[in-house]
C-alpha positions as CSV (number, residue, x, y, z in Angstrom):
1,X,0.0,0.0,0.0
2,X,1.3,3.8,-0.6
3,X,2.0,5.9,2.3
4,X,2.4,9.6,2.0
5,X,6.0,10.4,2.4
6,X,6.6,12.1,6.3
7,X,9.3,14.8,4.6
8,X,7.0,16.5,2.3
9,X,3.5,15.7,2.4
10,X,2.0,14.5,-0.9
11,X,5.1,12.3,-1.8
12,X,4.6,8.5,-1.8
13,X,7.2,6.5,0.1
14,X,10.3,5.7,-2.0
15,X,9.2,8.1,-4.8
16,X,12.6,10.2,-4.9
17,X,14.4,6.6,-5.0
18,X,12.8,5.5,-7.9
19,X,12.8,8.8,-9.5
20,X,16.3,8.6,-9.3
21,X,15.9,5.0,-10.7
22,X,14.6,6.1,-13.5
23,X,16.6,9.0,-14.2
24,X,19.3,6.3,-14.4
25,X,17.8,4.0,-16.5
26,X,17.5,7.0,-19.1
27,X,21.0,7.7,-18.9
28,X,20.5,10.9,-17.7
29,X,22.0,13.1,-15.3
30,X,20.2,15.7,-13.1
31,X,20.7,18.6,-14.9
32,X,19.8,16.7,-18.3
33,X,16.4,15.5,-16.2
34,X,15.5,18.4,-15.0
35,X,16.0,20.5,-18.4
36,X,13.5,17.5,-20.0
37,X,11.4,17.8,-16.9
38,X,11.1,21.7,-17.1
39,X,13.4,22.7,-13.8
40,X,16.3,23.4,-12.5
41,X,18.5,20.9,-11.3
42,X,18.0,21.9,-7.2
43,X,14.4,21.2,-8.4
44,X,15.6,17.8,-9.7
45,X,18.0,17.1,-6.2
46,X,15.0,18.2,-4.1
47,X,12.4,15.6,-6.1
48,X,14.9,12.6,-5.6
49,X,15.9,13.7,-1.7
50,X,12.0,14.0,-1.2
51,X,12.1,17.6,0.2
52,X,9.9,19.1,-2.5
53,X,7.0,17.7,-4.5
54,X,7.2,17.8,-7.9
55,X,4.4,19.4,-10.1
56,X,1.7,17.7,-12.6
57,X,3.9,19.7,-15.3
58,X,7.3,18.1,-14.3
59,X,5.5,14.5,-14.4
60,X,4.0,14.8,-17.7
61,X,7.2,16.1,-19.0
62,X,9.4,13.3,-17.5
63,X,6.7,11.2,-18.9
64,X,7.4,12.3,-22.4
65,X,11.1,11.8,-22.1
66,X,10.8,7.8,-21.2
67,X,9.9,7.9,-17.3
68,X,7.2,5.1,-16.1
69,X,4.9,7.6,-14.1
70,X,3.3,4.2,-12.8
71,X,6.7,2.9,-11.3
72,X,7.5,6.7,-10.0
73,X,4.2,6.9,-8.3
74,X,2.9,3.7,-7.8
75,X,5.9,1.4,-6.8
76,X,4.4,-0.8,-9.8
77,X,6.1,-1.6,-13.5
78,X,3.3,-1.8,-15.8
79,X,3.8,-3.8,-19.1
80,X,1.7,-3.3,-22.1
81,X,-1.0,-5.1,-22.4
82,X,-3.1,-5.9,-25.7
83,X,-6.6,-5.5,-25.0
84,X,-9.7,-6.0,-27.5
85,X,-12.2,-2.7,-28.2
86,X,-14.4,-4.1,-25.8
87,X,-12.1,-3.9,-23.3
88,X,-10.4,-0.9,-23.7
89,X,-13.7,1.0,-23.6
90,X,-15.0,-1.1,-20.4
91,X,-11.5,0.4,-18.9
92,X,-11.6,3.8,-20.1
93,X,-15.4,4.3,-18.7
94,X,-14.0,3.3,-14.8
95,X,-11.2,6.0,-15.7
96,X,-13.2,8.6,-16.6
97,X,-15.2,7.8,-13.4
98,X,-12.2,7.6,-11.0
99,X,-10.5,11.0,-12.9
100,X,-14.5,12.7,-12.1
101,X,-14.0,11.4,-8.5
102,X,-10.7,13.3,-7.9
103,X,-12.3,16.4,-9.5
104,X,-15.2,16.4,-7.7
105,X,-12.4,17.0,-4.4
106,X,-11.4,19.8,-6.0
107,X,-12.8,23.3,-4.8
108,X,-14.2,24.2,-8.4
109,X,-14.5,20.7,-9.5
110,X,-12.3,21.1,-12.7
111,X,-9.0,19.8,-13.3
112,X,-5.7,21.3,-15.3
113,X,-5.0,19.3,-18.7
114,X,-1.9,18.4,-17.2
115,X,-3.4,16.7,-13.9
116,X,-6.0,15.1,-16.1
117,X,-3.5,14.0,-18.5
118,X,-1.5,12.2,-15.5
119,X,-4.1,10.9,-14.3
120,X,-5.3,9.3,-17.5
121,X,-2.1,7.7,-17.6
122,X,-1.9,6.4,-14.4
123,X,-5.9,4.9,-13.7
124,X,-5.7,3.6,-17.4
125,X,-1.9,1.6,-16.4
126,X,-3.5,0.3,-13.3
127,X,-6.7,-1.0,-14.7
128,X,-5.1,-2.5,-17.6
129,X,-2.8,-4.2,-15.7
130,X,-5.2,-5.1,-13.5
131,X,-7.3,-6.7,-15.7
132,X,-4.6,-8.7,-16.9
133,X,-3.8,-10.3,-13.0
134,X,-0.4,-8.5,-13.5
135,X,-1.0,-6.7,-10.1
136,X,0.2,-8.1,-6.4
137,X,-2.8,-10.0,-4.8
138,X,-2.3,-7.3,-1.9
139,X,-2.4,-4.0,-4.4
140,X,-5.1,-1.5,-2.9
141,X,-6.7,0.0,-5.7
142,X,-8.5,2.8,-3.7
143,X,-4.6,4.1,-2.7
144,X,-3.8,4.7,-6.2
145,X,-7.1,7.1,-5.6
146,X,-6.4,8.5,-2.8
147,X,-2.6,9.0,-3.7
148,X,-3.7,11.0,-7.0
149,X,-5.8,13.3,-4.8
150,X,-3.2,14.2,-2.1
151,X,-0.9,15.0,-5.5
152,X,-3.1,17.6,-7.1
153,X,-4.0,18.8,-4.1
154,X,-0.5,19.1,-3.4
């Protein structure tokens, strides 16, 4: 289960680790990772020491140069999946729901294209994944909820 981070609150346990992780497995240094994700590169040490939450920008960003926002969030490699039409729109319909869930905490019930764009990328990995049985027996699909409210509420 994700557990919000005790250093800066909205940070899930292990995510500057893995960001880090990542970072690596891209071949990247800091300063290239934080140019790719928008920042500057005490922006990029703070995100991996856990002393600063990132934004919905820098995640989409990172996400577009190669990062696996369900591994940097989640704790969870997602692998693709083929699914039929069907199935895709069954999934898609329960993400639209969830996405209108973490809205509906917000004060105006709207969210920014770039939270909504995140979050479409992260319900949709989970629930495809979980339809395949590629998930833990023990994953707690209401954390993944909760854990994408506490981040655009930041």
């Amino acid at each position: 289960m994700i557990t919000q981070n005790i250093t800066c609150p909205g940070i899930p346990d292990g995510f500057g680790e893995r960001l880090k992780e990542e970072r690596k497995r891209l071949n990247l240094s800091q300063v290239e990772m934080a140019e790719r994700g928008g920042c500057q590169r005490l922006a990029q040490l703070q995100y991996e020491n856990e002393s600063r939450a990132p934004t919905i920008r820098y995640l989409n960003s990172i996400a577009l140069a190669g990062v696996d926002l369900g591994y940097l969030v989640l704790g969870v490699r997602f692998n693709q999946v083929s699914l039929s039409d069907e199935q895709e729109q069954v999934i898609e319909a329960k993400v639209f729901e969830w996405i209108e869930k973490c809205a509906n905490t917000m004060g105006d019930g709207r969210l920014a294209p770039d939270t909504y764009k995140m979050l479409f990328y992260l319900f949709k990995s989970f629930l495809t994944q979980m339809h395949a049985g590629d998930l833990q027996a023990d994953f707690d699909p209401t954390s993944l909820l909760k854990n994408a409210i506490k981040v655009i509420a930041g």
